[in-house]
N, C-alpha and C positions, 0 to 999 in steps of 0.2 A: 721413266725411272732409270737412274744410271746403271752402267752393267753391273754385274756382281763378279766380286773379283775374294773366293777363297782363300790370298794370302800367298800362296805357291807361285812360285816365277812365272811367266809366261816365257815358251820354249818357241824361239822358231818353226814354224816349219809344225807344231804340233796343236792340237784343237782345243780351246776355251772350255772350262767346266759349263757347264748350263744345268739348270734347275728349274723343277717345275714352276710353272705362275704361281700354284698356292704355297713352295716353300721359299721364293725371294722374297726377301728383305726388307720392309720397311726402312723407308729415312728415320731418321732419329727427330722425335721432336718433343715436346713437355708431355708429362704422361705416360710417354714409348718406353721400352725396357733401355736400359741401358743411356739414356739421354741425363740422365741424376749424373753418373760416374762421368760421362765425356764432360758435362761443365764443371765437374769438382777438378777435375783433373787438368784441365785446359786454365782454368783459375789458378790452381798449382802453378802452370808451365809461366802462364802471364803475368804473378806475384814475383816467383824467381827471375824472371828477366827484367823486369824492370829494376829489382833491387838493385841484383849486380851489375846491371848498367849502368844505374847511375850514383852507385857505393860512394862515389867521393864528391857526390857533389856538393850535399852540407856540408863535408869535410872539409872545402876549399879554402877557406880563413885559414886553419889551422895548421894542414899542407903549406900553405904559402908562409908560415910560419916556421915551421919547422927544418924547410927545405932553402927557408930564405929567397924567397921568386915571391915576384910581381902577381896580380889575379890573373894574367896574360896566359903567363907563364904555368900559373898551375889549373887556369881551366882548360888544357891539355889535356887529363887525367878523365877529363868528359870527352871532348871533342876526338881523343885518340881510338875512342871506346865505340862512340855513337859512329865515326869514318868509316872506321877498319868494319863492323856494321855495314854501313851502304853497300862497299865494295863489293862486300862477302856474297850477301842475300840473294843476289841474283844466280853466280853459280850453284850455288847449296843447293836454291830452288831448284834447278836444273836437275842435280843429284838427287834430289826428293823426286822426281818425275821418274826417276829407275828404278829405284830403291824404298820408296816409300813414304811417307809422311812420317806415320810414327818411328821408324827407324830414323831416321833425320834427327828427328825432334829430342829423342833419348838418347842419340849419339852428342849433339849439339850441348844437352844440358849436362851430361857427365862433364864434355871437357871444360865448358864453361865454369860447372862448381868447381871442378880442379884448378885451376888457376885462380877462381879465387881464392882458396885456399893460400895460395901463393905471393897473392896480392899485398898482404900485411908484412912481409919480409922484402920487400926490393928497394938494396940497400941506398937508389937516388932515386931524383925522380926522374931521369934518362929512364931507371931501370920504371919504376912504375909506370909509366906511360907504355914503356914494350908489353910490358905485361898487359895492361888495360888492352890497346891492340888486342893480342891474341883474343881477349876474353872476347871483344866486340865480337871481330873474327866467328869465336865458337857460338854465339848468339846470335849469327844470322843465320843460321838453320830452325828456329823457332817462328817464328814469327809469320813467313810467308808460307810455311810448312804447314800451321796450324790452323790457316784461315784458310788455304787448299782442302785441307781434312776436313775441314765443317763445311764447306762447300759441297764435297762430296758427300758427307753421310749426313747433313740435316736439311730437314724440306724447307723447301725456299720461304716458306712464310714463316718460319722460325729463326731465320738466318739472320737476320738483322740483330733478333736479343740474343742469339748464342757467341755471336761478335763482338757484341755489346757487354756482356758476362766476362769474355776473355779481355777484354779492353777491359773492363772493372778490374779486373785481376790485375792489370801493369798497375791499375791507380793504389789499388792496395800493394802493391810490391812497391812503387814510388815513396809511398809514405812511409810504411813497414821501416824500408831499406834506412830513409833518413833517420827517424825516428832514433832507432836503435843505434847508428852509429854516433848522429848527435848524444845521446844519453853515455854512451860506452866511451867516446872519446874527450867526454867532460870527464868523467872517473878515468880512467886510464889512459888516455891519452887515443891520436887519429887510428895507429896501426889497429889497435884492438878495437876501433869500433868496424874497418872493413874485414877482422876476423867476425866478428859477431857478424853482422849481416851474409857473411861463406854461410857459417856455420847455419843461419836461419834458411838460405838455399838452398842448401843439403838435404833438410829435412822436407822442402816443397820439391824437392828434385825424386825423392823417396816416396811420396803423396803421388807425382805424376805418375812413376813406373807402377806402380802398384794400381792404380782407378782406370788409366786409359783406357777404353775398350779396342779388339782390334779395329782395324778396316775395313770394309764389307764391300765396297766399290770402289776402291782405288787398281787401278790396272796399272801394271808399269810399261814404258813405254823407252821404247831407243834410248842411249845416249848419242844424238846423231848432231852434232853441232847445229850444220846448216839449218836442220831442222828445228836446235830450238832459237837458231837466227833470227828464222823467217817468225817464227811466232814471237819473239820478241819485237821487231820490226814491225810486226801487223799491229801488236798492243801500242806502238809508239806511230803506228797513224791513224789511231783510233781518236777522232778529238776527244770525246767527254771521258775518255783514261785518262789523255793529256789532262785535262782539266783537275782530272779529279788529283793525280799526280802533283799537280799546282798548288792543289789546296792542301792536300797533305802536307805540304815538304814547308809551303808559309805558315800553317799550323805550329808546327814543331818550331819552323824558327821563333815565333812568341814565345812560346814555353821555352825552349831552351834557354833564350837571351835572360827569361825574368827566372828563373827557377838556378841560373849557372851565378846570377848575380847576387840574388836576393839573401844569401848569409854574407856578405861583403856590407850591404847596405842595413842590415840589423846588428851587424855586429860594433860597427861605426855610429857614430853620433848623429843624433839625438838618443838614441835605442841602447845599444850598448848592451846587446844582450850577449849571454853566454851561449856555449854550443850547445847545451841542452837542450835549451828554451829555442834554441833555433829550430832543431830537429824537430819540437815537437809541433810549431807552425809548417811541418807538412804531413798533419794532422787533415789541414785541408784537401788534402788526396780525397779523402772520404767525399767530398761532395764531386770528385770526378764519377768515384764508383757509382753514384746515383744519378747522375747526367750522359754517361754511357750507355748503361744498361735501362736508359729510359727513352733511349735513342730510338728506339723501334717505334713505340707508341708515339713521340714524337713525328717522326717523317712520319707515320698513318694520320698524323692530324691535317700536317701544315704542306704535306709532301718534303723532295731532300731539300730542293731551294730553300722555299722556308725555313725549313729545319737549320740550312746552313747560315741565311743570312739571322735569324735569333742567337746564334752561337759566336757567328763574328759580334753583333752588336753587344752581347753579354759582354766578351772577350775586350771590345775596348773601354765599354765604361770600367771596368775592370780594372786596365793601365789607367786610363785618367785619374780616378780615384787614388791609386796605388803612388802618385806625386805628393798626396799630401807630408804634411810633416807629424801625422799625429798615427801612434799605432793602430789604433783601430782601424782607421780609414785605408792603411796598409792592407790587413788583416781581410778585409772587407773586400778588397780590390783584387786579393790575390783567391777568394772564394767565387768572386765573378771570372776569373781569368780560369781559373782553372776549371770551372764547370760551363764557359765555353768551348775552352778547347776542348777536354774528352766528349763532349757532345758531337763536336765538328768532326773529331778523328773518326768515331764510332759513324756516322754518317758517311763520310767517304769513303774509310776500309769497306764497308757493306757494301757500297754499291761499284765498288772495284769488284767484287768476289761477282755479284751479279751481273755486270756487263759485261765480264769475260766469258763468250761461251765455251773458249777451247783457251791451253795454256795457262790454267788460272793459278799456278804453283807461279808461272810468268811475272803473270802480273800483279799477283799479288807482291811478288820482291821487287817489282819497279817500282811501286807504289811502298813499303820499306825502305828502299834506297833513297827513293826523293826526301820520304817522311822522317830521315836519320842523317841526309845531307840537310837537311834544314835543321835537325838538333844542334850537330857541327857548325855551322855558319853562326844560329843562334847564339851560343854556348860563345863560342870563341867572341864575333864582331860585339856582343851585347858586353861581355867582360872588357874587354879593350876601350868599348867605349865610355866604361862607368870608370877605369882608371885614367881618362882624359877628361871626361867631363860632369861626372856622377851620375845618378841615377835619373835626371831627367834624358839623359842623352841613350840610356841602354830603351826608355820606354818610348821615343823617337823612333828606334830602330823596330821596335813591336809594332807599331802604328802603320807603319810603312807597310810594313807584314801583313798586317788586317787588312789596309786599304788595298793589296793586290790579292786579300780572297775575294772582297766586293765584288774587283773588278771582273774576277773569273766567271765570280757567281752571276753577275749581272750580263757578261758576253753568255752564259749557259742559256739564260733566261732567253736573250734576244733567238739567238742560234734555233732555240727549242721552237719560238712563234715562229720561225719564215721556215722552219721544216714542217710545222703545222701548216702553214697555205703553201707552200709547194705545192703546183700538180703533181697526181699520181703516176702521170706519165713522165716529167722532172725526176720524180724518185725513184724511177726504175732505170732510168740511164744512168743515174748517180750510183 
């Protein structure tokens, strides 16, 4: 059982509370007191950051309209978002190893909503891009904060679907977020649909502070650089982190590329659809929410390989399909793509949180930085390349991306059998 950590600092030099065996604490898991409010509330946190993450990405037509720039140009407004993100995540996490998770996490989403707040007024797009920054910036205090948290206070066999919940939470904030600004910025134009979506994280921001419970086993620990060096350093010659890091971060870049392009390519001919109608094809978020939080039961069937290689195979027939020239087939393509990915994500994240046994605040944000330099790469190479060559060339770029989680998954698989016949005596010198 982890220690039990009361919340009060821990003092140099002065002695740990300790409590009887029969009053510590339970993990938290389905059923447990307090297990309802941590997934309402971590659902909160997961809804509001994906929204304002990704507040302008249906907006992108219409931005590149108004500001007169190329899709290059204005999937910026993502890519500045999801950067400033990677950068961040891993000091934050650091400062959540002092200070706390939930403090992290409630500090993170204040400034966050506040600048989006902000976001609807920046009189270019110089100026929205600095802004989106910052907000990236304040939203990498969630993420690896809140999967540290659930590591700590929920028991390992629950860990997977309380992951999987918070990952449902981005896919409902993913969609939410568009939804609403497509609808908002067909009525009144782009700036008012990224007020409305502030405005819809304010009140999940309000839902978080009010449900979370505290921490019950989070101890804080130094800010000692070297020290959180070396634990950095141990996570990155950990191979199956690496790996897992790998598949995160090609993850994201399919989604990014088709999710940064895909109102460029309906808005355009043959489709010719309006913002609305854009917005509300990521409606399909909803079969993330149900392929995440299914991710548990999943890996207990097939184990994570399986698990991952069903999630890449959904994810390419997915792009294949998504070439044709008929909506449906569109439609259909981007419900395989997206109910790969959150499958895949939700699989990795977990088993990032479980192979770390120490620094998992660590690792969890190496694993958001890869998983956010690959939205970035996504976002950007995938736009670039549907304004050079259209939309079979962004889903080229997707393919590419799939065929190097194979490749990871398939080096996991071989790696896993010759550690299986290694001598015992081999693995103890190892």
């Amino acid at each position: 059982m982890p220690p039990v950590h009361t919340g009060a600092p821990v003092i140099p030099g002065a002695s740990t509370p300790s409590f009887p065996q029969s009053e510590a604490p339970e993990p938290r898991a389905p059923g447990r007191p307090g297990y309802r409010r941590m997934s309402l509330a971590l659902f909160a946190a997961g809804l509001a950051t994906f929204a304002l993450l990704y507040s302008t990405q249906a907006l992108l037509p219409a931005i590149s309209v108004g500001f007169g720039v190329t899709a290059g140009r204005a999937s910026w407004t993502v890519s500045a978002a999801t950067g400033a993100l990677a950068l961040f995540v891993l000091p934050l996490s650091a400062l959540s190893e002092r200070f706390g998770r939930t403090r992290m996490m409630t500090w993170s989403m204040v400034v966050a909503v506040g600048v989006g707040l902000l976001v609807p007024f920046a009189p270019s797009l110089e100026w929205l891009v600095v802004l989106r920054a910052v907000q990236g910036a304040a939203i990498a205090g969630i993420p690896a904060s809140a999967m540290a948290y659930l590591a700590e206070e929920v028991k390992p066999t629950a860990l997977v679907g309380a992951i999987g919940l918070f990952v449902a939470g981005n896919s409902i904030g993913g969609m939410s977020g568009r939804l609403v600004t497509g609808w908002a910025a067909q009525l009144w134009g782009w700036r008012a649909g990224l007020g409305a979506v502030a405005l819809m994280s304010l009140v999940c921001a309000v839902a978080f502070l009010v449900l979370l419970p505290r921490a019950r086993f989070f101890r804080p620990a130094s800010l000692n650089p070297r020290a959180v060096g070396r634990t950095v350093v141990g996570h990155l010659r950990d191979p199956l982190l690496l790996r897992l890091y790998g598949i995160g971060a090609l993850f994201m870049t399919v989604f990014g590329a088709v999710y940064t392009v895909i109102g460029y390519r309906l808005v355009d001919e043959p489709f010719s659809l309006g913002q609305g109608v854009i917005g509300s094809v990521f409606l399909i978020y909803l079969v993330g929410t149900v392929s995440s939080a299914a991710a548990g039961k999943l890996v207990a069937r097939t184990g994570r390989r399986g698990a991952l290689y069903l999630a890449v195979t959904t994810t390419a027939l997915g792009l294949l399909l998504s070439l044709a020239e008929s909506l449906a087939a569109v439609l259909i393509g981007l419900v395989l793509i997206t109910a790969g990915f959150f499958a895949g994500h939700a699989v990795a994240s977990a088993a990032v949180s479980r192979t770390a046994k120490t620094g998992r605040a660590q690792a969890s944000a190496l694993y958001q930085s890869a998983y956010y330099l690959g939205s970035s790469a996504g976002g950007t190479l995938g736009a670039l390349a549907y304004h050079g060559a259209g939309w079979a060339a962004t889903v080229g770029i997707a393919l590419l991306a799939v065929l190097g989680v194979v490749s990871i998954t398939l080096y996991g698989s071989h790696a896993a059998r010759a550690e299986r016949r290694m001598p015992a005596s081999a693995m103890a010198a190892r």
